[in-house]
C-alpha positions as CSV (number, residue, x, y, z in Angstrom):
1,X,-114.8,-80.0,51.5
2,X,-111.7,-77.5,52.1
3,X,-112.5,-73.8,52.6
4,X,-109.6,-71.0,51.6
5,X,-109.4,-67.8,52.3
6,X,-108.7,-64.8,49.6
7,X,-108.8,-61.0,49.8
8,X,-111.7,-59.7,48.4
9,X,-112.7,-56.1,47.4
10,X,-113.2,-53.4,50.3
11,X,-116.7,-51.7,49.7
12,X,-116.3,-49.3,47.3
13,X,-119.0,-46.2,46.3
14,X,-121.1,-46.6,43.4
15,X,-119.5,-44.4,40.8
16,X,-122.6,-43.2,38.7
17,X,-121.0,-40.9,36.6
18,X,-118.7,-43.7,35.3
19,X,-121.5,-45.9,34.7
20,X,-123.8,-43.3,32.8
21,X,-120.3,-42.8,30.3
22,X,-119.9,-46.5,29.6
23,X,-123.5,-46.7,28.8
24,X,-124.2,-44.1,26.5
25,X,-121.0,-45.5,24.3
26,X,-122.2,-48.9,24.5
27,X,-125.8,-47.6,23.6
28,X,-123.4,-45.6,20.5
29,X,-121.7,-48.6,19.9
30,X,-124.7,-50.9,19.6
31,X,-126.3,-48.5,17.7
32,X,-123.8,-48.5,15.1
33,X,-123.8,-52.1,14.5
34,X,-127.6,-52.4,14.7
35,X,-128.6,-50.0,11.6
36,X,-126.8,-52.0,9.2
37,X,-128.0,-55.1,10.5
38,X,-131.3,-54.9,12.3
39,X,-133.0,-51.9,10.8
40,X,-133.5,-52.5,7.4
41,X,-134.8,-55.9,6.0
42,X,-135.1,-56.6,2.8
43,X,-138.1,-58.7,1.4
44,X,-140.1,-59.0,-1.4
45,X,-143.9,-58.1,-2.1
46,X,-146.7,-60.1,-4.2
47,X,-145.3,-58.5,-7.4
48,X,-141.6,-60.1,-6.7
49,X,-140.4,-56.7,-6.0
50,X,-137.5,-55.8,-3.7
51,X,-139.1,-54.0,-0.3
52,X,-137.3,-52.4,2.8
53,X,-138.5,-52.4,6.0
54,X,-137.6,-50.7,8.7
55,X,-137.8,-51.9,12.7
56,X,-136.9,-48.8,14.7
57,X,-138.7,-50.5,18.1
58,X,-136.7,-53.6,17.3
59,X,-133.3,-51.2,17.3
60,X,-134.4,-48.9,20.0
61,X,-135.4,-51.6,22.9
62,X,-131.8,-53.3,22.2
63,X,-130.2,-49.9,22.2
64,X,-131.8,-49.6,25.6
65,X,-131.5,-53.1,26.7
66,X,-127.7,-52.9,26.5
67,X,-127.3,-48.9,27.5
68,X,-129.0,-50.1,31.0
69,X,-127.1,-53.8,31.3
70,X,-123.6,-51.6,30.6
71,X,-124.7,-48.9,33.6
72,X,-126.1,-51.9,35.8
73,X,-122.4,-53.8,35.2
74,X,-120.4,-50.9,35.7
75,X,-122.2,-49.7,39.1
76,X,-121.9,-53.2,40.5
77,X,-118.3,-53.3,39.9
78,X,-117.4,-50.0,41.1
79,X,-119.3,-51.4,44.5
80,X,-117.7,-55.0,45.3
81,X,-115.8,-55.3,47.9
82,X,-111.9,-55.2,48.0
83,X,-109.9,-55.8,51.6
84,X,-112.1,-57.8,53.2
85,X,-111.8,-61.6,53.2
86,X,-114.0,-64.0,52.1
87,X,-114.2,-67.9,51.7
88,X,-114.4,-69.5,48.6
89,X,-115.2,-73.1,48.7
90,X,-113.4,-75.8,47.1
91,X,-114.5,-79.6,46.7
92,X,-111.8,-82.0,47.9
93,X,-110.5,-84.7,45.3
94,X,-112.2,-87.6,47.7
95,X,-115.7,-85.6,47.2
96,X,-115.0,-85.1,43.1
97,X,-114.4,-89.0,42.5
98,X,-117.7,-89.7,44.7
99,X,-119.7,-86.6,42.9
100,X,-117.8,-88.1,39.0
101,X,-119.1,-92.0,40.1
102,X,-122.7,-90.4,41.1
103,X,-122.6,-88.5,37.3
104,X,-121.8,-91.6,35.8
105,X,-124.6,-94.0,36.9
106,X,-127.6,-90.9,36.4
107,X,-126.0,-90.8,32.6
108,X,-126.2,-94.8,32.6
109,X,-129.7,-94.7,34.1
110,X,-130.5,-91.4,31.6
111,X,-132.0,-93.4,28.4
112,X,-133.9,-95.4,31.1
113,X,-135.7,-92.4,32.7
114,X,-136.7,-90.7,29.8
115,X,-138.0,-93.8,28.2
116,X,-140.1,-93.9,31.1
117,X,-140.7,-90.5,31.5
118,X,-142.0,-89.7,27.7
119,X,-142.7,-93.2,26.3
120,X,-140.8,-94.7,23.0
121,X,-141.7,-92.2,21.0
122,X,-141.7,-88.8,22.8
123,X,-138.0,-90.0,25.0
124,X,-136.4,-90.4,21.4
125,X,-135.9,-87.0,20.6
126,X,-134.1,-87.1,24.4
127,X,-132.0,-89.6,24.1
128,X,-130.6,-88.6,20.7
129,X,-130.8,-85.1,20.3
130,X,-129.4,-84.2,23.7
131,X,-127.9,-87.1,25.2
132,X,-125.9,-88.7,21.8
133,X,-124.9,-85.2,20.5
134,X,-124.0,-84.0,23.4
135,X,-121.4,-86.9,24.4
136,X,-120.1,-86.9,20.8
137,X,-119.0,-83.3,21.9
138,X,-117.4,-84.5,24.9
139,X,-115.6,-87.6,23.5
140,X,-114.2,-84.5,20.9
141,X,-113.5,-82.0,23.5
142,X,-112.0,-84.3,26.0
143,X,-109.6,-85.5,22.9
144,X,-108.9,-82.1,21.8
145,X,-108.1,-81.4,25.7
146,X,-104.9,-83.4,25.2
147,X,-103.5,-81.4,22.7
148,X,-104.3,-77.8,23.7
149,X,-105.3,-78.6,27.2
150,X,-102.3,-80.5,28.6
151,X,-99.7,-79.9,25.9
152,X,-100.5,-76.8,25.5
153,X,-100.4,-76.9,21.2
154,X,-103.0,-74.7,19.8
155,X,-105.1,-76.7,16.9
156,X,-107.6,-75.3,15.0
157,X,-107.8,-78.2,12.4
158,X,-109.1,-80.8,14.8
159,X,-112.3,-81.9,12.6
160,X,-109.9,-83.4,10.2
161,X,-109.3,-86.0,12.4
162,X,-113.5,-86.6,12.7
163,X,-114.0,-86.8,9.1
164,X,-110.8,-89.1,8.8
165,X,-112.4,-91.6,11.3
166,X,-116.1,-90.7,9.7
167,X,-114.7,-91.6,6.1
168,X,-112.8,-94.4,7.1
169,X,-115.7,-96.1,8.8
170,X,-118.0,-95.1,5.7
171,X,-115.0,-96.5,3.0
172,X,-114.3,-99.5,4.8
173,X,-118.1,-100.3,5.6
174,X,-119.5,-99.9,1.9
175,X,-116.5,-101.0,-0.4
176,X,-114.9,-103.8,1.8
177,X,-117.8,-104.9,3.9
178,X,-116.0,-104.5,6.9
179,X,-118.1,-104.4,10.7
180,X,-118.3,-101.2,12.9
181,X,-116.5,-103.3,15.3
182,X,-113.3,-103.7,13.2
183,X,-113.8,-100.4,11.4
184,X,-113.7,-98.9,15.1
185,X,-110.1,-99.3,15.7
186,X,-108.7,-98.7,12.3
187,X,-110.1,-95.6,12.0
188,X,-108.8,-94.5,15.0
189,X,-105.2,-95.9,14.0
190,X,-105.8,-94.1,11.0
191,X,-106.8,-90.7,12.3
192,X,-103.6,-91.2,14.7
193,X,-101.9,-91.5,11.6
194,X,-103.0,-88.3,10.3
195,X,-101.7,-86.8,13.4
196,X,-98.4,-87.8,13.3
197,X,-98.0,-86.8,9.8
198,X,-99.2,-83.3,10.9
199,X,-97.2,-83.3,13.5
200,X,-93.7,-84.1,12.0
201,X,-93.9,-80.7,10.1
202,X,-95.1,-78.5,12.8
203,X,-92.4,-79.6,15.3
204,X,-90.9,-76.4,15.4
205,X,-93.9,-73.7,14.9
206,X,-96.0,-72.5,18.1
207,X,-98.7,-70.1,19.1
208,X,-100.3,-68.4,16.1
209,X,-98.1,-70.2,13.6
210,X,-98.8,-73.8,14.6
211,X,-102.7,-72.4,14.7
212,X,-102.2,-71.3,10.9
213,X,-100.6,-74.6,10.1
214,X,-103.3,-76.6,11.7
215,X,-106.4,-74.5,10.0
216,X,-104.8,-75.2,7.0
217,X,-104.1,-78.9,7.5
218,X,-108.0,-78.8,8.2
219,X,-109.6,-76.8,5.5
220,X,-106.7,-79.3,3.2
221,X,-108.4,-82.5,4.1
222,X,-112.1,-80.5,3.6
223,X,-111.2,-79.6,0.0
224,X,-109.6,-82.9,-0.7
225,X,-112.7,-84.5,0.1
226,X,-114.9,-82.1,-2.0
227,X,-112.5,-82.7,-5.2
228,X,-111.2,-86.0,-4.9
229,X,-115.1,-87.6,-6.0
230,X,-113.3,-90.4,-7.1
231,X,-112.5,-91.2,-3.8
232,X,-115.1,-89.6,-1.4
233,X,-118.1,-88.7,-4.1
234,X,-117.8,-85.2,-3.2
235,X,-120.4,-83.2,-1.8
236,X,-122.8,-85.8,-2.5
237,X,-121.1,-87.6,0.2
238,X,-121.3,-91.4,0.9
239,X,-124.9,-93.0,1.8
240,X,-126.3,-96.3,2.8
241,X,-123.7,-96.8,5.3
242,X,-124.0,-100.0,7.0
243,X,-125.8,-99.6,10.9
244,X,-124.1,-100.8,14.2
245,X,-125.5,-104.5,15.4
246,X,-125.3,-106.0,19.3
247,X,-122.1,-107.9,18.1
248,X,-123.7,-109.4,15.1
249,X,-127.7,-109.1,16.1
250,X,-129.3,-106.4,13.7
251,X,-132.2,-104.0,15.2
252,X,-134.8,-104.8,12.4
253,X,-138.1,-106.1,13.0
254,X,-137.5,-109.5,10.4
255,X,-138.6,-112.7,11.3
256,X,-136.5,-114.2,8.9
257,X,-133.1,-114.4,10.7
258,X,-132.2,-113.8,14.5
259,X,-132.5,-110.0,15.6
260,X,-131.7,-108.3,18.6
261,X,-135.3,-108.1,19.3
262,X,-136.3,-112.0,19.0
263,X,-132.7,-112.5,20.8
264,X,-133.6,-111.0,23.8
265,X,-136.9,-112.5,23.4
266,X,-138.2,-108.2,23.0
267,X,-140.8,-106.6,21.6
268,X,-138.9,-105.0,18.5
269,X,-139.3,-100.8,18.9
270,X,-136.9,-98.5,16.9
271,X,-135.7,-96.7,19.9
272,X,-133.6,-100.0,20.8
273,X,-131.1,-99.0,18.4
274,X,-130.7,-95.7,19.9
275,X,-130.4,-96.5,23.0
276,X,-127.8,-99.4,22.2
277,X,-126.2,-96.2,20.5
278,X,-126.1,-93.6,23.3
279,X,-124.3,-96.5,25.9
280,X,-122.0,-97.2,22.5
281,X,-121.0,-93.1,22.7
282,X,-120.8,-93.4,26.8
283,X,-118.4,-96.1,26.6
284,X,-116.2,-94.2,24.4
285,X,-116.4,-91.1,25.8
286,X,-115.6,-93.0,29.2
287,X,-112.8,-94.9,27.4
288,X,-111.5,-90.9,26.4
289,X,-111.3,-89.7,29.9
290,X,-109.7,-93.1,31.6
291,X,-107.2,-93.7,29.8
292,X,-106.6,-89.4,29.4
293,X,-106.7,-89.5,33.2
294,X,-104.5,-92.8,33.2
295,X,-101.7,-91.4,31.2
296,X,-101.7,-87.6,32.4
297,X,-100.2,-89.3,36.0
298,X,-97.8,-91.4,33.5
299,X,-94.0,-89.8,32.9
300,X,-95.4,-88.7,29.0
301,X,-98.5,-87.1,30.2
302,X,-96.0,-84.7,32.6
303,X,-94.6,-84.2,29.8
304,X,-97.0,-82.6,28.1
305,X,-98.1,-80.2,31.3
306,X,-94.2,-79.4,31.2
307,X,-94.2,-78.9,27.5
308,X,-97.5,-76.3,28.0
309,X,-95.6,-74.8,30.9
310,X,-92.6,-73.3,29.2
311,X,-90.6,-75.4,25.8
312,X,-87.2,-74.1,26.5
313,X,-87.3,-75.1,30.2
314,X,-88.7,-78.7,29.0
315,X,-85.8,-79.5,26.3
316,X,-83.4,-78.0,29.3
317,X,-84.7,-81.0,31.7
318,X,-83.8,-83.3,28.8
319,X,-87.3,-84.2,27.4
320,X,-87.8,-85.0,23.7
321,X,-90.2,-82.5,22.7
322,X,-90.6,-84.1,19.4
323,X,-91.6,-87.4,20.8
324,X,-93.7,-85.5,23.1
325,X,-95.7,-83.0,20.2
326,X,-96.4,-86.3,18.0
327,X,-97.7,-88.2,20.9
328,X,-100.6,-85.2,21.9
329,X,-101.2,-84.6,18.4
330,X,-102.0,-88.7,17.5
331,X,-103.4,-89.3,20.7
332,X,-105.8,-86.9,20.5
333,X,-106.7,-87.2,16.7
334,X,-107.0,-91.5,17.7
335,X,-110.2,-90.3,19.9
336,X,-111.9,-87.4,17.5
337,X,-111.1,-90.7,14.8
338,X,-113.4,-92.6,17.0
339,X,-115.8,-89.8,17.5
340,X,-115.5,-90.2,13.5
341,X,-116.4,-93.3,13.1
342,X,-119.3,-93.6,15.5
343,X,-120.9,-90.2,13.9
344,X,-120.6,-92.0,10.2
345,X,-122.5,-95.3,11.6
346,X,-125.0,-93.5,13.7
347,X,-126.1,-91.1,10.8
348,X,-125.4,-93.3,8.0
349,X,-124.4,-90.6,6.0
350,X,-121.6,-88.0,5.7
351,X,-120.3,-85.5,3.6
352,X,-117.4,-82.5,3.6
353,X,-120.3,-80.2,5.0
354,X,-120.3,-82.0,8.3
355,X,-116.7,-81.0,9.0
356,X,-116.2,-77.2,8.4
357,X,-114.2,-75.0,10.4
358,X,-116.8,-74.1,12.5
359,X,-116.8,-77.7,14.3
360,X,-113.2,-77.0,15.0
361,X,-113.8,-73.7,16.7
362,X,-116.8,-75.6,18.2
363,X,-115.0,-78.2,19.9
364,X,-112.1,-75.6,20.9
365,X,-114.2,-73.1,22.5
366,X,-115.6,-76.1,24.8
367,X,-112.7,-76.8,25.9
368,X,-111.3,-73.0,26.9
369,X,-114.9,-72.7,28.1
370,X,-114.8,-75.9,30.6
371,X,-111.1,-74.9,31.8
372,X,-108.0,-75.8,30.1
373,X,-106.9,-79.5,31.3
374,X,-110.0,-79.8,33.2
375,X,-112.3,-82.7,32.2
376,X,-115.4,-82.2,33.8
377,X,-114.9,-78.4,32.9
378,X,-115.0,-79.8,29.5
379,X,-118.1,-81.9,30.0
380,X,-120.3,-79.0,31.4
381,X,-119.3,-76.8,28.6
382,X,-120.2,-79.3,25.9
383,X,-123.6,-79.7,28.0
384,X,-124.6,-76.2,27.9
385,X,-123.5,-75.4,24.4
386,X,-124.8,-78.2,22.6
387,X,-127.6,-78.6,24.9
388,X,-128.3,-75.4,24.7
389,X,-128.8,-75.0,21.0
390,X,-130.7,-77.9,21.5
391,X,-133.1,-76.0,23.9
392,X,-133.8,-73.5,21.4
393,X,-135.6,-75.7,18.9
394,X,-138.2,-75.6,21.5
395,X,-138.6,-72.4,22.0
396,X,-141.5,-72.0,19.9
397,X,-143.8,-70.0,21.4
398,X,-141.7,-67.3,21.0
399,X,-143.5,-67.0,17.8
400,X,-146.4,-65.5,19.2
401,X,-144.1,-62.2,21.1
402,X,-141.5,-62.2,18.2
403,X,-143.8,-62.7,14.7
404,X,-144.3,-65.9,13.2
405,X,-141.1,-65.9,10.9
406,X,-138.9,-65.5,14.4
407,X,-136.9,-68.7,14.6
408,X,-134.8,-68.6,18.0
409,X,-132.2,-71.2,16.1
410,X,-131.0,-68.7,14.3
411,X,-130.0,-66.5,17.0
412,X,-127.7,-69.3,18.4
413,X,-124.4,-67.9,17.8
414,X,-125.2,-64.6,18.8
415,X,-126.2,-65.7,22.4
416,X,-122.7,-68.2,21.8
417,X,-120.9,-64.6,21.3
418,X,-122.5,-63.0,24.3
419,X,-121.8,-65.9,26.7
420,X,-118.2,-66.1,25.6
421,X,-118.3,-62.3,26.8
422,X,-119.5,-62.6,29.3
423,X,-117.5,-65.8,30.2
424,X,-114.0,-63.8,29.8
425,X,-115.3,-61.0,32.0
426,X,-116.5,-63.3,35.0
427,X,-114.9,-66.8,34.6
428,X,-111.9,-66.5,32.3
429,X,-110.2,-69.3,33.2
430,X,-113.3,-71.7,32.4
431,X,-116.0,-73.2,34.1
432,X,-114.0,-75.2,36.4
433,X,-110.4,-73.0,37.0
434,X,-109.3,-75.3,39.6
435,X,-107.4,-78.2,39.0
436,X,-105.9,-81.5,41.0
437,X,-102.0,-81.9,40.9
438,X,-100.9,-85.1,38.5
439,X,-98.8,-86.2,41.3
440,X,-98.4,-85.2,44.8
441,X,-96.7,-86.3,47.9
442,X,-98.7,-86.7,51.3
443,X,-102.2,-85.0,50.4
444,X,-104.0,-84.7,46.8
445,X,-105.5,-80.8,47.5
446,X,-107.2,-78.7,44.4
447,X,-105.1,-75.6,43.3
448,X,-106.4,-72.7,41.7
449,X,-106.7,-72.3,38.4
450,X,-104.3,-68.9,38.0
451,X,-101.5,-71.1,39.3
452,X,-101.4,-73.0,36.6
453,X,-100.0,-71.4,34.0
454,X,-96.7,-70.6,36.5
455,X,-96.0,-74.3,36.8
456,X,-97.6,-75.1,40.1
457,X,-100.6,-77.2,38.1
């Protein structure tokens, strides 16, 4: 552990009259957007007739809820400290690779404890709903970390790359016959593919253009695979998709023909194939961050921190930018094709409804919410926002406070909003705004995230 030292924030004096302004026009402000949304609902009676309702106690104790949150916030920053110094702790590279091996063998032994923990049936819902979905999300974010992370390119068509490894699996699966274990690879040759071929016309775009560029490219492959039924069946989507097997052995209970189950000489239980499933998703996500990790120290992945730093400075050291650009865009469309592929085989079903924009903005909001080029940043982001949403399916008995037609799922993206607030006005660099050098010379030491962007990270 290495301790630094940074000026913080003398103590200051409450400032109550500034506190009671802000809140009374955040209390305005909330008030505004709350009649047209929260005041009235609309419903129907037993005659099928259009009724209004009104919830003025609904609107009144958010009204207040925020008024006092706003004075609260503003009090406690007119009060922190300012001159005096205190010590911010920092975990040495030596303790992250022991804490980053520890992670790894609780997620290997995770499937194992909740099977003992809730039984076959009750650890199901653990294993699949949180642990799978949740490291599909960071298999995606850690790809899409390559391209806006390290390279710096802004792309906000990165699900095009998903469904292009998802349809590829599902094509090559029900027309050819093909394995998941050869589909694997060429859907992720495929989706690289893809990504050069966005990439060779957005060489010369950056910022808000090349963002344009790539929503387009995004919604593009979305609409082609809504109209083109001859190809993808539309929205109908493509079914009966052929299921993973251990290398040949099915998970089916037949007696006919060797299965995993009678293989392993096993009492055959439908949560073997989801288990098989969440170590299939670790080893890719894994696969993502080694050989990420792997090729940031190489000359190319340099390249890409010097190509995020400043362009002009880049071409001036003699670096082909264009080389550089089409490697982060494949590279990183190669894993979210892989990501493709394995959500295709695990659902056994997709269709253009599984890749809209919001799974773009999704995946890029984990990535500026874990830290730009940090991994495990990226990990604990897609933890708490998939997880999250996760948690609020059980959140039931909020039922019996809220009424019984109060469903907290449906609230999700307005506590998403609020925590992306509240994340730009305390951590705006991300979860994790430090950052280890890609090469150093006598010491590997952590930097701080706000050097970063000056060409010190």
């Amino acid at each position: 552990m290495s301790v630094t030292t940074k000026p913080d924030r003398a103590q200051g004096v409450p400032n109550f009259g500034l506190a009671l302004n802000q809140g009374i026009w955040a209390a305005l402000a909330a008030t505004a957007l709350s009649i047209p949304i929260l005041l009235f609902r609309a419903g129907a009676n037993i005659n099928n007739q259009l009724v209004v309702s009104t919830r003025p106690a609904l609107v009144a104790g958010l009204v207040a809820t925020i008024f006092a949150a706003r004075v609260l916030f503003v009090l406690w920053q007119s009060s922190r400290r300012a001159t005096t110094k205190r010590a911010v702790v920092a975990i040495a590279p030596q303790t992250a690779s022991k804490l980053k091996g520890l992670l790894v063998l609780l997620l290997i032994a995770y499937p194992f404890i909740m099977y003992g923990v809730a039984g076959p049936l009750g650890s199901l819902k653990w294993i699949n709903n949180y642990g799978i979905q949740i490291l599909i999300y960071v298999m995606l974010g850690w790809g899409l970390n390559i391209v806006v992370g390290l390279a710096g390119l802004l792309d906000l068509g990165y699900v095009a790359f998903y469904a292009v490894g998802a349809y590829s699996y599902a094509l090559l699966s029900t027309k050819f016959g093909l394995s998941f274990w050869i589909c694997l690879p060429l859907a992720g040759m495929l989706a690289a593919l893809w990504g050069m071929i966005l990439g060779f016309p957005v060489l010369r775009l950056r910022g808000d253009y090349l963002a344009i560029v790539t929503l387009a490219f995004g919604e593009i492959i979305r609409m082609i695979l809504i109209n083109w039924t001859a190809f993808s069946n539309g929205y109908a989507g493509i079914d009966s998709i052929p299921h993973v097997s251990f290398f040949g052995l099915p998970f089916e209970d037949d007696d006919t023909h060797t299965t995993f189950a009678s293989f392993f000489h096993l009492h055959y239980q439908p949560i073997q194939q989801t288990i098989f499933l969440y170590f299939l998703i670790l080893a890719l996500a894994l696969l993502t961050y080694f050989v990420t990790m792997r090729i940031r120290r190489l000359p190319i992945g340099r390249a890409w921190e010097a190509l995020r730093e400043d362009e002009i400075a880049c071409r001036s050291l003699g670096i082909n930018t264009t080389i550089t650009k089409l490697t982060a865009f494949s590279l990183g469309a190669m894993f979210a094709g892989f990501a493709g592929s394995f959500f295709a085989v695990r659902q056994g079903f997709v269709s253009p409804d599984s890749f809209t924009f919001i799974e773009s903005a999704t995946i890029l909001a984990i990535v500026v919410l874990g830290g730009l080029g940090s991994q495990i940043g990226v990990a604990f982001a897609a933890a708490l926002m998939i997880g999250g949403t996760e948690i609020l399916r059980e959140l039931g008995f909020l039922k019996y406070l809220f009424g019984p037609s109060f469903d907290p799922v449906q609230y999700r993206m307005l506590i998403f909003g609020a925590g992306m607030v509240l994340m730009m006005i305390f951590r705006p660099r991300g979860l994790v705004s430090t950052r280890a050098p890609s090469i150093f010379l006598n010491e590997a030491r952590t930097i701080s995230g706000a050097n970063v962007k000056e060409g010190h990270g």
